[in-house]
C-alpha positions as CSV (number, residue, x, y, z in Angstrom):
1,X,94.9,67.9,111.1
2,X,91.3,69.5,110.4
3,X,91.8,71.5,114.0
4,X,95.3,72.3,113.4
5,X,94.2,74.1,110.1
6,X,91.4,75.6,111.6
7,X,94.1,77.0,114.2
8,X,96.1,78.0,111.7
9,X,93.1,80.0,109.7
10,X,92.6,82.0,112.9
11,X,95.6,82.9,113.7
12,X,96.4,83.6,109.7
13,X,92.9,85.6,109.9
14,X,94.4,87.8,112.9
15,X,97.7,88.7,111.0
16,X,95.0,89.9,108.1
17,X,93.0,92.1,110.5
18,X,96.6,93.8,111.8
19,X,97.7,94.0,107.8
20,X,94.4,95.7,107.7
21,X,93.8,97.4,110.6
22,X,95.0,101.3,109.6
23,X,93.4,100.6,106.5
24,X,89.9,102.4,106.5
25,X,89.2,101.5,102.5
26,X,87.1,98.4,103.4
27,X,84.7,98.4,106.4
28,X,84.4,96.3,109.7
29,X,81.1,94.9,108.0
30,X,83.3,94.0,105.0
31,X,86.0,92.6,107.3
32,X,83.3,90.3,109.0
33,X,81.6,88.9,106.2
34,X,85.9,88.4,105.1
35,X,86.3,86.1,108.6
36,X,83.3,83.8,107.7
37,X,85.2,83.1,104.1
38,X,88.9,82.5,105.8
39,X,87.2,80.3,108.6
40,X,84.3,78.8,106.9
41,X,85.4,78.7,103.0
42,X,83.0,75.5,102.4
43,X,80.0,77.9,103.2
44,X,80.9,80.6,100.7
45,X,78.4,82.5,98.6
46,X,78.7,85.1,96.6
47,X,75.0,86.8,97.5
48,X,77.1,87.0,101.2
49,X,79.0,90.4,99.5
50,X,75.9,91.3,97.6
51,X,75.8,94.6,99.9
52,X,78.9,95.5,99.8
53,X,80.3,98.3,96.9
54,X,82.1,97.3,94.1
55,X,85.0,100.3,95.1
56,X,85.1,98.2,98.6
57,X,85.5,95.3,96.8
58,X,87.9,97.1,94.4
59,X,90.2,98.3,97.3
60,X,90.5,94.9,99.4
61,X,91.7,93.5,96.1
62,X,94.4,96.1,95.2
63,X,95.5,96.3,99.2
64,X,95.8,92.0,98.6
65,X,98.2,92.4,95.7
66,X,100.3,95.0,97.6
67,X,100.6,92.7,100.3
68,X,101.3,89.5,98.4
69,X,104.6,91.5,96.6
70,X,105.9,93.1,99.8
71,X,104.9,91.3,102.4
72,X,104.2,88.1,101.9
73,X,106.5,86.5,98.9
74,X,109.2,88.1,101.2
75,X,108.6,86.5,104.3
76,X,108.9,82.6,102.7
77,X,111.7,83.9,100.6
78,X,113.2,85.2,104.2
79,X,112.6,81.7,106.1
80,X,113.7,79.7,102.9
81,X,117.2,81.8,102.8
82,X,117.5,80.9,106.6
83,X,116.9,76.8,106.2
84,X,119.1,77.1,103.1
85,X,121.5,78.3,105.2
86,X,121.5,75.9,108.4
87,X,120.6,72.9,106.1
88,X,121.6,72.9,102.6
89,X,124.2,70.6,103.0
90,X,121.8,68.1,104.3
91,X,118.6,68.9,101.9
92,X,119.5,69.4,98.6
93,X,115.8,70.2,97.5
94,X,116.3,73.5,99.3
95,X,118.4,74.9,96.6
96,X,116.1,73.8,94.0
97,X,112.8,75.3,96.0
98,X,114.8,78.8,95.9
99,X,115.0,78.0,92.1
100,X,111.5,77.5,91.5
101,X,109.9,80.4,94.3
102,X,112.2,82.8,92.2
103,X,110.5,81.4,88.8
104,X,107.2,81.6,90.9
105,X,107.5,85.0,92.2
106,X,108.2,86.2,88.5
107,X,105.4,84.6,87.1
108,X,102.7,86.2,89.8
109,X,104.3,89.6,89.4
110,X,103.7,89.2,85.9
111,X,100.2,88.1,86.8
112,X,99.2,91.2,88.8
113,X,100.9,93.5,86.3
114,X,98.6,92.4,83.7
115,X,95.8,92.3,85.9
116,X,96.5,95.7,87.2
117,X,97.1,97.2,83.8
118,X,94.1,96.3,82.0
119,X,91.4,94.9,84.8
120,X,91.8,97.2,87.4
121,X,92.3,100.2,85.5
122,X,89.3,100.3,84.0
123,X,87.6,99.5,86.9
124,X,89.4,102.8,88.4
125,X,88.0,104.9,85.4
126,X,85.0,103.0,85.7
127,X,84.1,104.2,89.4
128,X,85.6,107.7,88.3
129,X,83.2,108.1,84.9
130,X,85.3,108.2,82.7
131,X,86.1,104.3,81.2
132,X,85.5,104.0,77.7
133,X,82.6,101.2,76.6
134,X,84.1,100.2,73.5
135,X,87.1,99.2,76.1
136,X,84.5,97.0,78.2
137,X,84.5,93.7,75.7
138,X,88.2,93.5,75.4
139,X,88.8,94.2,79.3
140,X,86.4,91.3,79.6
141,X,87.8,89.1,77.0
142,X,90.8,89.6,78.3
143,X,90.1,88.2,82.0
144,X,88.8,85.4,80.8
145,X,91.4,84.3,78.2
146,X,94.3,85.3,80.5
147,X,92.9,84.8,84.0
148,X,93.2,80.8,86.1
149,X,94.0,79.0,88.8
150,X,97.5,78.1,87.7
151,X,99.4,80.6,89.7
152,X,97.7,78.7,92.6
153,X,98.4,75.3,91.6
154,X,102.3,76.6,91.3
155,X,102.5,77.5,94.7
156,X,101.1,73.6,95.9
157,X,103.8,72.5,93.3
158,X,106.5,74.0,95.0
159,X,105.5,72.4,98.8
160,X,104.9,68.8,96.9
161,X,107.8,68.8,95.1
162,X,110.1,69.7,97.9
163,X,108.6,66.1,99.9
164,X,108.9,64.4,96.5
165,X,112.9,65.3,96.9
166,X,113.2,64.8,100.3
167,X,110.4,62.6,102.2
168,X,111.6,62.9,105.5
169,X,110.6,66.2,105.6
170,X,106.9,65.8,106.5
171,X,106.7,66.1,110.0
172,X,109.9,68.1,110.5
173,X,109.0,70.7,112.7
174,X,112.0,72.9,111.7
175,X,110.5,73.2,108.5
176,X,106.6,73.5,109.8
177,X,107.0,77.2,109.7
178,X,107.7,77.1,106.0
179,X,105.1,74.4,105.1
180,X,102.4,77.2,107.0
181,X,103.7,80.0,104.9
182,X,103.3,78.5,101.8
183,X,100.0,76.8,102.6
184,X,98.4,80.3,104.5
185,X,99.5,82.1,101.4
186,X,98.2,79.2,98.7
187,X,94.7,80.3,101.0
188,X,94.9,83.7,100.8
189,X,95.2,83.6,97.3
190,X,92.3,81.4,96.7
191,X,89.9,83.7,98.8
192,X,91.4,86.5,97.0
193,X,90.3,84.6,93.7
194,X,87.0,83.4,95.2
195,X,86.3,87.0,95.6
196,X,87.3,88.2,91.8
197,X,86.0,85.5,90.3
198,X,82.7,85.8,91.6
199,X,81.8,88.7,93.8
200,X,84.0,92.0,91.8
201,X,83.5,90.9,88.2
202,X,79.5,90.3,88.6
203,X,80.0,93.7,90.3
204,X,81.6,95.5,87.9
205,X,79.4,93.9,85.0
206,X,76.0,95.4,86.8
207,X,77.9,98.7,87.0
208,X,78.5,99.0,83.6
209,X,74.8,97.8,83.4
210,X,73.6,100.6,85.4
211,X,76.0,103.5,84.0
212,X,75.1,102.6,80.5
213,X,70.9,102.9,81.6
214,X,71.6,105.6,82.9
215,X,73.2,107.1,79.8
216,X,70.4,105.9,77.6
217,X,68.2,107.7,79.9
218,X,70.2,110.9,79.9
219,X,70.0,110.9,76.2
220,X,66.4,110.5,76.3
């Protein structure tokens, strides 16, 4: 199973670099240091991105969400449609999976509209000058009143809850290719919040740090 993962991660980690590959906002030194997280998560550190710039950081995290809605979310919902179709006669659990990846879906669009809206543009004004300080302790409150792991533990919910219904699923290879999207994309997210939680908000707290130094200093 441990190999069959690690399989899995790779060949996840080379559909990344092709999502990626025309995208010249993040560097191959950023896309590197990405490869070690996917394929080595248990090793992570956040002092491993301590070279990179927050507006890299900023731009691999906007290009995730863009992929997540269109890409992603689309595909499972595009496999699930296709088993509900050959076997929903014989699974009933398939209808109720479509039920709860709609109510999922909803919920992380609703997610990465907040985030986007208050999070991320600030950072944007933030990296262009022109953010507002007394903004900085509600954008700040804010992420950590509104932002956890539940949008991940959703996902798992929906895979488990689909064997709880109908057992004899596990080990089904018709339905592997479902079971990898939903687990590949459970991943992804969880890098992408490794990443947030630890790497761009400690980034974006020492750049407020450093613009508001060097506004005392200016003033001086």
């Amino acid at each position: 199973m441990e190999r069959y993962q690690l399989k899995s991660r790779q060949l996840y980690w080379d559909n990344w670099q092709e999502r990626m590959g025309s995208n010249n906002s993040v560097s191959m030194a950023f896309k590197g240091q990405l490869k070690e997280l996917f394929l080595q998560t248990q090793n992570f550190e956040d002092s491993d991105f301590d070279t990179f710039q927050l507006s890299e950081i900023f731009n691999y995290l906007k290009e995730s969400h863009k992929y997540y809605l269109n890409v992603a979310l689309p595909k499972i919902e595009n496999t699930l449609d296709q088993l509900c179709r050959k076997f929903k006669d014989e699974y009933l659990s398939l209808g109720i999976l479509k039920i709860f990846l709609e109510k999922y879906k909803t919920e992380l669009k609703q997610h990465i509209d907040l985030e986007e809206k208050v999070l991320f543009l600030f950072v944007d004004k933030l990296l262009k000058g022109t953010y507002s300080k007394q903004n900085k302790d509600f954008v700040f409150n804010h992420f950590l009143h509104t932002h956890n792991d539940n949008i991940i533990l959703h996902l798992v919910d929906l895979k488990d809850d689909l064997m709880t219904l109908d057992p004899e699923l596990k080990g089904n290879l018709v339905f592997q290719i479902l079971f990898d999207q939903l687990d590949n994309f459970q991943f992804d997210l969880m890098i992408h919040g490794l990443i947030e939680d630890n790497v761009f908000m400690q980034k974006v707290l020492n750049y407020t740090h450093i613009n508001f130094e060097q506004e005392t200093m200016d003033k001086d």
